[in-house]
N, C-alpha and C positions, 0 to 999 in steps of 0.2 A: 928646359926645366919647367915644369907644371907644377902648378901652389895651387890650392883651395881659393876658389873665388866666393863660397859662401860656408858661412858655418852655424851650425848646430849648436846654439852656447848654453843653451838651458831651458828651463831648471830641472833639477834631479823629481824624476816620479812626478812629472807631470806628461808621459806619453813620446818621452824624446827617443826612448827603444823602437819602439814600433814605428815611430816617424824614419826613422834612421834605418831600417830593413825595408818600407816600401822606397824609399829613397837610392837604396841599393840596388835594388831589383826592377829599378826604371830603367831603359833602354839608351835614354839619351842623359843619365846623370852614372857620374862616377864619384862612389864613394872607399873615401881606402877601406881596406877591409882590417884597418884594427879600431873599431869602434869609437875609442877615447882615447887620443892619441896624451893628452894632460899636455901637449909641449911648451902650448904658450902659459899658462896659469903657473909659473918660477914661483908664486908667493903661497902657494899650495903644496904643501910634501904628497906625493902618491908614488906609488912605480912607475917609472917614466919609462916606456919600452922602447922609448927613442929620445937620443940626449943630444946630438947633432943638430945641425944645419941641415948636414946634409942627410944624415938620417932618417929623418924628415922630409924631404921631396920624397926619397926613394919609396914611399908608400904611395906615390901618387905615377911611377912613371909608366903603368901602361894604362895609365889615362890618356885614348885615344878615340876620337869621333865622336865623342859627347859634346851636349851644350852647357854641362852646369856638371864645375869641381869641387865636392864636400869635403869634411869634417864631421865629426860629434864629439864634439868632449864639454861636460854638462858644467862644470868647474869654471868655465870659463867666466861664465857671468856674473859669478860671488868674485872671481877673483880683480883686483884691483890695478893688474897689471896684462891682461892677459890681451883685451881689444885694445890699446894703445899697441905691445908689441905687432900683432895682426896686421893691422892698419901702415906701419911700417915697411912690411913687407908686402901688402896688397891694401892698398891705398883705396881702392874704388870696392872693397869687401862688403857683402849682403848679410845678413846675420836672421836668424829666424828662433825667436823666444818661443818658449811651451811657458802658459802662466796658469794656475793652479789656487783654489782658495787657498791660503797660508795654512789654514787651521787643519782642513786634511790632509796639504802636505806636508806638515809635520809630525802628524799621525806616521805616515807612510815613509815619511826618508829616518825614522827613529825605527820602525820596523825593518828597512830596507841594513841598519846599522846593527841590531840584533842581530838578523838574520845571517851576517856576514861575520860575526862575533867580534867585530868592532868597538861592540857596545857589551859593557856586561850590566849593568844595568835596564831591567826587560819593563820595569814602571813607567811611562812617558814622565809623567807630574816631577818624579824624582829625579829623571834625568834633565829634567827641565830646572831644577833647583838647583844643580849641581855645574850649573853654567858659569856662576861668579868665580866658584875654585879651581875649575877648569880655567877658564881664562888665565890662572896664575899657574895654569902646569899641574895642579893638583889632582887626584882623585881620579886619573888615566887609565884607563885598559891596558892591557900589558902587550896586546895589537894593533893598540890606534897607533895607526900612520901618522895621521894629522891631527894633532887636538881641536883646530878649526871646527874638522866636520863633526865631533860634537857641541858644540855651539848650534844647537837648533833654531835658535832666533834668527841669526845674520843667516844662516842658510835659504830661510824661508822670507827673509827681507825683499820679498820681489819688485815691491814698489821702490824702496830708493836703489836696487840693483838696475831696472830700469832706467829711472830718472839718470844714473850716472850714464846708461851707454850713452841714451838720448843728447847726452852733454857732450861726447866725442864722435858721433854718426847721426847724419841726416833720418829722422823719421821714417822719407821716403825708401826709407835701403836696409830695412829693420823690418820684417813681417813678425806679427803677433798670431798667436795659438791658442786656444785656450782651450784647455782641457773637458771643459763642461761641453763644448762644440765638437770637440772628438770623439767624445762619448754618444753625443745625439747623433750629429750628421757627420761620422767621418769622410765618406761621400765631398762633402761639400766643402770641408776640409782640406782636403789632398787634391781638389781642384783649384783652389786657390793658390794654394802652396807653388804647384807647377805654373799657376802663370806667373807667382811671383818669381819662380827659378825660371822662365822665358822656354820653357819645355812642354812638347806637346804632350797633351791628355794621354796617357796611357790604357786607358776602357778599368780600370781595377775597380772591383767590386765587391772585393773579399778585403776586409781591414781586422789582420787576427792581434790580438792584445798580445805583446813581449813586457817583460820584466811584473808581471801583475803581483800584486802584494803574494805573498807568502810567509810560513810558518817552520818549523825545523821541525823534524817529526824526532831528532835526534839534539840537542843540545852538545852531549860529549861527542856524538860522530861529528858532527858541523866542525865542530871547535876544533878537531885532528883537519878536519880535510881544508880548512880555514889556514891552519898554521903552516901543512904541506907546501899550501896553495903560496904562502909568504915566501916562504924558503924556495920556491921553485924560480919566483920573480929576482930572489937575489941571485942565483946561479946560474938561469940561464933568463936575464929579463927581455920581454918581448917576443916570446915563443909561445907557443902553446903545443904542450902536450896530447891536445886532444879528448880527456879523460874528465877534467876537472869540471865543468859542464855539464856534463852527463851525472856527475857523484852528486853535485850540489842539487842538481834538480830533484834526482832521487832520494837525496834527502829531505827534500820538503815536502811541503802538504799546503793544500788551503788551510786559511785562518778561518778557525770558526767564527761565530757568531761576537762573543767576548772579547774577542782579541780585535775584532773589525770596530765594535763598537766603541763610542767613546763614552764616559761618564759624563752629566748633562752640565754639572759643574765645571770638569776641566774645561769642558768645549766653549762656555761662557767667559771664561778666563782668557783663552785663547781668542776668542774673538774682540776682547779688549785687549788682549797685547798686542796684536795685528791690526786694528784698527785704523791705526797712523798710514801702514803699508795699503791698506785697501784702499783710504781716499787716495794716495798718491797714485795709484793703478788708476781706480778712477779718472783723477784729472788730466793723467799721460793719454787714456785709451777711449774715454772719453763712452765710456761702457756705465750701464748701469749695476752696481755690485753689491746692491743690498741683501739678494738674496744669500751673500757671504756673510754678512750679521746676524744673521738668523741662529739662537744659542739653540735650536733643535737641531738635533740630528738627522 
């Protein structure tokens, strides 16, 4: 039987799609081919396309002649139960975090929430308001899975999501990412990464962007192929049709300009509610992250 020796645990919309397809597509790393598998993160509702034990290996067993057995499932690092269960079943497990300014990745996983019509609410500031009544179950999309993932705050809580792994895994066995380094030098990036997975360099030199922010060119077509897309996972869950991929992307569009931008007000807001999360990044990573306070755009 073959288990993941390293995982992919977060965070959402900070580059963990693209990290997770050149990861795929290495010669000497095997990763299953169902992206987010959710199985350990129990304290999180999603579609679990695998609910076993053993259901579970079985995405791993022609995992054969490689050095390095993945995962991705983004969930895991918000979740509060997800590396203790892990670590259980793979005691000596490597973990590899994407970290992200809070402020844009809230931006970004409120639009990633839209876009999936999760969210009916298209305002951030508003949905951001609508946090306290949510917490009590209130004021839900008639789609949300999880009321959790809208709680946009704990989502993008990267600094004490950290601090907690740090409390249960050796530093040394934890590789950090940071998104701003992906974007400059991904290069130098994805050379790191493979010495940290104990894998030889592959020569890659094309690093193309997966999951990039997007827009719905259609609101009421989304919302149908949205709803399909639910009912597909209760009938038959952990299948793929093939089809739903291709409609979704076809229904989107890049974000213009407005929609990419943030108000110079909210961004200020958002950099003092994050504030607390940045120093603790800070003090964990030992990075300097002023340029994250910065209330310009």
């Amino acid at each position: 039987m073959t288990i993941p020796d390293f995982f992919l645990i977060g965070a959402p919309k900070c580059g963990t799609t693209s990290l997770a397809l050149w990861l795929e597509e290495h010669p000497q790393v095997f990763m299953c081919a169902l992206k987010e598998p959710f199985f350990f993160c129990t304290d999180i509702k999603a579609y679990r396309p695998v609910r076993t034990w053993q259901e579970y290996c079985r995405l791993f067993d022609s995992a054969r002649g490689v050095l390095a057995v993945g995962e991705a499932s983004t969930s895991y690092l918000r979740s509060r139960v997800a590396v203790p269960a892990i670590l259980r079943v793979s005691p000596e497990a490597r973990f590899t975090v994407c970290l992200r300014n809070p402020v844009d990745m809230i931006a970004s996983v409120h639009a990633q929430m839209v876009r999936g019509v999760r969210e009916d609410v298209r305002d951030l500031r508003t949905a951001l308001a609508l946090e306290s009544t949510r917490r009590r179950g209130n004021h839900l999309p008639k789609r949300t899975i999880e009321p959790k993932d809208l709680i946009y705050s704990d989502t993008c809580a990267l600094g004490s999501q950290l601090a907690r792994l740090y409390d249960m895994v050796d530093p040394a066995r934890v590789h950090l990412i940071f998104m701003d380094d992906l974007s400059i030098n991904p290069r130098k990036v994805w050379a790191d990464l493979q010495i940290f997975l104990g894998v030889s360099d592959d020569g890659r030199t094309e690093f193309t962007t997966e999951n990039a922010r997007a827009a719905p060119r259609s609101v009421t077509a989304t919302r149908l192929i949205g709803s399909l897309h639910q009912v597909k996972n209760r009938v038959i869950p952990g299948r793929s049709l093939g089809i739903g991929a291709g409609l979704r992307k076809a229904l989107e569009r890049p974000p213009n300009v407005a929609e990419t931008t943030m108000p110079a007000a909210l961004r200020a807001d958002l950099v003092q509610r994050f504030e607390g999360e940045i120093d603790i990044l800070e003090r964990l990573t030992g990075r300097d992250l002023s340029a994250w306070r910065e209330e310009a755009a």
